[in-house]
GULO-649406 format. One record per residue: x, y, z of N, C-alpha, C in turn. Coordinates in steps of 0.05 Angstrom, whole numbers, plus 32768, in hexadecimal, padded with zeros to 4 digits. Example, Ala and Ser with C-alpha at 12.3 -4.5 7.8 and 13.67 -1.06 7.14 Angstrom:
% residues 2
8108|7F8E|809C|80F6|7FA6|809C|8108|7FBE|809C $
8101|7FD3|808E|8111|7FEB|808F|8102|8001|809D $
END
This chain:
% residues 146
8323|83FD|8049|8320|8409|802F|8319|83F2|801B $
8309|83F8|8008|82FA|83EA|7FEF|831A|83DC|7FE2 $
8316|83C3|7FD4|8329|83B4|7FC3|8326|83C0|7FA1 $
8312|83CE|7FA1|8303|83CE|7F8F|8313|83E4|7F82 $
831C|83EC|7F69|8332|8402|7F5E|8320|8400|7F41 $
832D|8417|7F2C|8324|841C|7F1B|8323|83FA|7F05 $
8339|83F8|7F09|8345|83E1|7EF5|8339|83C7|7EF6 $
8332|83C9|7F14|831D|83AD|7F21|8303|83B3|7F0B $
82FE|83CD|7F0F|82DA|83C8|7F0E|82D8|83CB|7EEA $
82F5|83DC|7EDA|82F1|83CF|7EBE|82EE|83BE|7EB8 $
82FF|83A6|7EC4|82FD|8390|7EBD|82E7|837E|7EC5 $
82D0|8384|7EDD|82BE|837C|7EE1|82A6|8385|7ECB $
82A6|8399|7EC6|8291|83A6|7EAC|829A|83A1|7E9A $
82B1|8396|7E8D|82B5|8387|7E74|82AC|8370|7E70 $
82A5|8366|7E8A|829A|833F|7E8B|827F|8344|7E8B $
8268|835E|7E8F|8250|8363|7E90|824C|836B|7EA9 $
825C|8367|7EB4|8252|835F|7EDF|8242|836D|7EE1 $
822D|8366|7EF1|821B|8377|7EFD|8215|8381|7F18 $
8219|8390|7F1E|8223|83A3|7F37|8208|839A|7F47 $
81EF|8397|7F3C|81D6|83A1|7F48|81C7|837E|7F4A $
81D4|8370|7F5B|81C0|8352|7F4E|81AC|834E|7F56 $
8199|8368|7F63|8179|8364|7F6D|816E|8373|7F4D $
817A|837E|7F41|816F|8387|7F2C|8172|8378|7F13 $
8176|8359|7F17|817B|8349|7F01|815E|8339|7F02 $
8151|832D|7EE9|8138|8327|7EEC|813F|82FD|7EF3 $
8129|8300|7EFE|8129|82DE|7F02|8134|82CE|7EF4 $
8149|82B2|7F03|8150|82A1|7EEE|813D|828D|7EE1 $
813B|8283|7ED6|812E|8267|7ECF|8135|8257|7EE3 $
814A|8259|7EF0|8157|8247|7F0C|814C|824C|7F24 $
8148|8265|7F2C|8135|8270|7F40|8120|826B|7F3F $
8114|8269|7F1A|80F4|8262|7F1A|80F4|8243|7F24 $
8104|8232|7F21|8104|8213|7F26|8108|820D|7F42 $
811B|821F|7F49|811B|8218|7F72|8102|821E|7F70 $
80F9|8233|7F70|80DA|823F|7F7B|80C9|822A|7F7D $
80C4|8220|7F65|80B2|8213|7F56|80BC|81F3|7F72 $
80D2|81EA|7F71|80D8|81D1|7F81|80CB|81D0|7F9F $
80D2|81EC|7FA9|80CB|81EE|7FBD|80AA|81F4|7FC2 $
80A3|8201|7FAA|8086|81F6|7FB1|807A|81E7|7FB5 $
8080|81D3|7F9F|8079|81BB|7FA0|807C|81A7|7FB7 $
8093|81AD|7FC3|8097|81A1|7FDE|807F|81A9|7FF1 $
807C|81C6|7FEA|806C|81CF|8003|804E|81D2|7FFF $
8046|81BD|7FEB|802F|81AE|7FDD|802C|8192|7FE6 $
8041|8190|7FE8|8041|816E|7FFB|8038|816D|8015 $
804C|817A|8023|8049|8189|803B|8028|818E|8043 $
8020|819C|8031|800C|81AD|8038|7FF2|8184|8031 $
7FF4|8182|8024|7FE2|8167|801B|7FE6|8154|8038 $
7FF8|814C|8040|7FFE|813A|8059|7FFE|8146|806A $
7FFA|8164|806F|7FFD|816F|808B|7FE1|8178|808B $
7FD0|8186|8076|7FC4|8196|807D|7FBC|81BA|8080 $
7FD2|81BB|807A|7FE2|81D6|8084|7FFC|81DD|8079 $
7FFF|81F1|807A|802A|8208|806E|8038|8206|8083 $
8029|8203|809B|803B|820D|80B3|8053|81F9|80C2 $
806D|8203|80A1|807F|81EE|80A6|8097|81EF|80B7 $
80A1|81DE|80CD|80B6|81E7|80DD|80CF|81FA|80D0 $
80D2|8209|80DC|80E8|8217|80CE|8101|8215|80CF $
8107|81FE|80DA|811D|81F2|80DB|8127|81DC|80C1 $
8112|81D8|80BA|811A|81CF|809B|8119|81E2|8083 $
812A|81D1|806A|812A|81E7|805B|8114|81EF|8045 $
80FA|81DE|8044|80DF|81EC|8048|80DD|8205|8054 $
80DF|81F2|8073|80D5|820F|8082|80E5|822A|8080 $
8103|8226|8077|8109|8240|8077|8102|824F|805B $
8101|8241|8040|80EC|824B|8031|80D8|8260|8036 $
80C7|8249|8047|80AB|825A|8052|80B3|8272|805C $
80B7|8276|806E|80CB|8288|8081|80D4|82A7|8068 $
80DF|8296|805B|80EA|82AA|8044|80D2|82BA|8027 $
80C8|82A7|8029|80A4|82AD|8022|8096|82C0|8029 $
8093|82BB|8046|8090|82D4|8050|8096|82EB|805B $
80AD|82E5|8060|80BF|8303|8058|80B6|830F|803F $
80C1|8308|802F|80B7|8312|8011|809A|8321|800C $
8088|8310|8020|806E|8318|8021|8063|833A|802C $
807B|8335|8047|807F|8350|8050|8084|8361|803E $
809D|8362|8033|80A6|837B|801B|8097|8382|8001 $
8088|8372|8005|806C|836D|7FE7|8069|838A|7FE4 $
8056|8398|7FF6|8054|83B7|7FEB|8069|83CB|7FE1 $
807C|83C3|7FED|809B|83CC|7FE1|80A2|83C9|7FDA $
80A0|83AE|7FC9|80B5|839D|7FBD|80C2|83A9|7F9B $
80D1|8397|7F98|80D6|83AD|7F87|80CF|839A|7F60 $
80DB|839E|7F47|80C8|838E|7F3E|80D6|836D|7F33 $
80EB|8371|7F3E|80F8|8352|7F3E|80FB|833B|7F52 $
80E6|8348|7F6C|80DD|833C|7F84|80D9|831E|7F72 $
80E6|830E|7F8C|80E5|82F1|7F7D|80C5|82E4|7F8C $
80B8|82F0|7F92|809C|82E9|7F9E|8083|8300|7F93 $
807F|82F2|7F77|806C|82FD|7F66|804A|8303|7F70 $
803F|8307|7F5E|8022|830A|7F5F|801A|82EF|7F63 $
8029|82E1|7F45|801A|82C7|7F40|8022|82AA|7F5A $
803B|82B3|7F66|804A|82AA|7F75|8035|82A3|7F8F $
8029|82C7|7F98|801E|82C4|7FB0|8001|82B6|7FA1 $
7FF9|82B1|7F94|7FD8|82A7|7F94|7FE0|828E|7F92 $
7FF3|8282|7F8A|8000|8264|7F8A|7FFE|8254|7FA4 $
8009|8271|7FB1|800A|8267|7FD5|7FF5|826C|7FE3 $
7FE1|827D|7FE3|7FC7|8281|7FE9|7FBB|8267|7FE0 $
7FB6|825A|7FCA|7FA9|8245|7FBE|7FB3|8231|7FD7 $
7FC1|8231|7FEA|7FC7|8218|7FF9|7FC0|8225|8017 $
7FB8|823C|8016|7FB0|824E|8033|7FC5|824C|8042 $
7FD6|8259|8034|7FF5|8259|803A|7FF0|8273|804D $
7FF4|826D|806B|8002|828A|807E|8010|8292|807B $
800D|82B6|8073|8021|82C1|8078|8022|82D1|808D $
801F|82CE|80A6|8026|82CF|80BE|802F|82BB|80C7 $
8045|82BB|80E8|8052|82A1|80EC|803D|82A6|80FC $
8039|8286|810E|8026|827B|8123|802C|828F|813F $
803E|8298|8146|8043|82A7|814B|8034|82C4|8158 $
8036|82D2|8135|8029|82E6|812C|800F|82E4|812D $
8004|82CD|8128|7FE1|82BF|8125|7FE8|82C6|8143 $
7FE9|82B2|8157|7FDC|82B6|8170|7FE5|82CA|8182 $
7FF9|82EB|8178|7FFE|82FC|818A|7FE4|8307|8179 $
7FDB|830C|8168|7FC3|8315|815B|7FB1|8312|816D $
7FA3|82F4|816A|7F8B|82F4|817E|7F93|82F7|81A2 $
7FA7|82FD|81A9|7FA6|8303|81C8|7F96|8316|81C4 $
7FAA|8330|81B0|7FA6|834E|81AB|7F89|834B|81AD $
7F7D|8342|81A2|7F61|8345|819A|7F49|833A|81B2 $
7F4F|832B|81C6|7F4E|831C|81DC|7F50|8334|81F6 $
7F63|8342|81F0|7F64|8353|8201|7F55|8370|81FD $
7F54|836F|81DA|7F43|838A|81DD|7F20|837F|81DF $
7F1F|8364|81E3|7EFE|8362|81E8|7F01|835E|8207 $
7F20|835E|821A|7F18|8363|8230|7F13|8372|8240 $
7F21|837F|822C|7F1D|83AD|8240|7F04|83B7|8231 $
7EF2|83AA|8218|7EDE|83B5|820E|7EC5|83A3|8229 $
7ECD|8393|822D|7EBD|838A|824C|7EC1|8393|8260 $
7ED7|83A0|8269|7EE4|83A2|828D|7EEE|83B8|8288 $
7EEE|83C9|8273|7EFD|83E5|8276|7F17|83E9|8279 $
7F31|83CF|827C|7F3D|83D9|827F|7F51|83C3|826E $
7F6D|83BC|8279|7F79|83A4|8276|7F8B|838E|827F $
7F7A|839B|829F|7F80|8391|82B3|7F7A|836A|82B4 $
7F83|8361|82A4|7F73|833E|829E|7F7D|832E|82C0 $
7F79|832B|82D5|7F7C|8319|82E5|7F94|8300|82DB $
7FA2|82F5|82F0|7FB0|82E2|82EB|7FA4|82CB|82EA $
7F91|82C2|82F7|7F74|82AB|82EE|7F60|82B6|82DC $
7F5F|82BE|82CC|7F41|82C4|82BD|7F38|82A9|82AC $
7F23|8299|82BB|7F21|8281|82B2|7F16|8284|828E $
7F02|829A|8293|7EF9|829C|8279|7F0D|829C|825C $
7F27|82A5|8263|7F39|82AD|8249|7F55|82A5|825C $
7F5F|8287|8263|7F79|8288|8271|7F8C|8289|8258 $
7F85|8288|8243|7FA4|828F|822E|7FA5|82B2|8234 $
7F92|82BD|8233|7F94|82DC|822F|7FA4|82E1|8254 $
7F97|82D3|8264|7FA7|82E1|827C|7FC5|82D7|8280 $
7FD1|82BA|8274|7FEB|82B6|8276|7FF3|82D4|8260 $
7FED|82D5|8241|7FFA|82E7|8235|7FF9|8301|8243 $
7FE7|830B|824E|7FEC|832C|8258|8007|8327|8271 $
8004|8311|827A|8022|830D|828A|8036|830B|8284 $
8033|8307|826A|8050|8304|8258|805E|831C|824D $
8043|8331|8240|8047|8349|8230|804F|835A|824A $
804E|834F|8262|8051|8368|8279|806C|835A|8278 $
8079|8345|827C|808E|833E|828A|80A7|833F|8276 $
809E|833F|8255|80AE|8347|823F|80B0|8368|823D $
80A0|8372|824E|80A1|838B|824A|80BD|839C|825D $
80BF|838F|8277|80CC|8390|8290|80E5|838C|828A $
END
C-alpha cells in the first residue's frame, strides 16, 4: 500500500510539487549538460571522424540516449528533451541514428532480398563466395531463430 495519505500530498502541493516532472519545461541546466555533451561529441566527431561512440563511456551513453529519443520523435511529446533544433545540430555532424548494429542487420536484409530476387528463393549456401557476410548472417538468423 501507497505511503502517500491525504496530509502527505497537502503538504506536498503547498511547496508547488509537481506530480508530473515530464511535463515541466527544460532547465537552463539540462540546456547546459546538452550543450556539454555536444560539444564533447564535436571533438569526438573532429578526431575520429565519425559519432559512433563506444557506449561504454559516458558520451557513448549520451549517444545511446540520443537515439532513443530519436525513436519517440513522432510521439514525443512537447517537452521531449531532443528538439527540432537539437536533431539538425546532430545531423550537421552525420550523427547515426541507427546503432552499427542496426546499419549492418539492414544491409544483410537487403543482401538477401537481391538474393532471392536472383535465385528465387533464400536458400544462400554456406560458401557463397560471391556475398560470404550474407551466407555467415542467414546462419545466424536461422540459428537465433532455433
Amino acid at each position: 500500500k501507497s505511503s502517500m495519505n491525504d496530509r502527505r500530498i497537502n503538504a506536498l502541493n503547498q511547496l508547488g510539487f509537481v506530480w508530473d516532472a515530464s511535463s515541466t519545461p527544460r532547465s537552463s541546466h539540462s540546456d547546459k549538460a546538452w550543450q556539454k555533451m555536444y560539444s564533447e561529441l564535436t571533438k569526438f566527431h573532429a578526431t575520429n571522424g565519425h559519432c559512433r561512440v563506444p557506449s561504454t563511456s559516458t558520451l557513448g551513453q549520451w549517444v545511446v540516449r540520443q537515439r532513443f529519443l530519436y525513436r519517440q520523435y513522432p510521439n514525443r511529446t512537447a517537452n521531449s528533451s531532443l528538439t527540432p533544433e537539437r536533431i539538425s545540430e546532430l545531423n550537421k555532424l552525420s550523427f547515426p541514428w541507427t546503432t552499427r548494429s542496426e546499419q549492418l542487420w539492414q544491409e544483410r536484409i537487403n543482401d538477401l532480398m537481391e538474393y532471392k530476387r536472383k535465385h528465387g528463393d533464400c536458400m544462400v549456401p554456406r560458401k557463397y563466395p560471391p556475398n560470404e557476410q550474407l551466407a555467415a548472417w542467414v546462419a545466424t538468423q536461422r540459428k537465433n531463430y532455433n
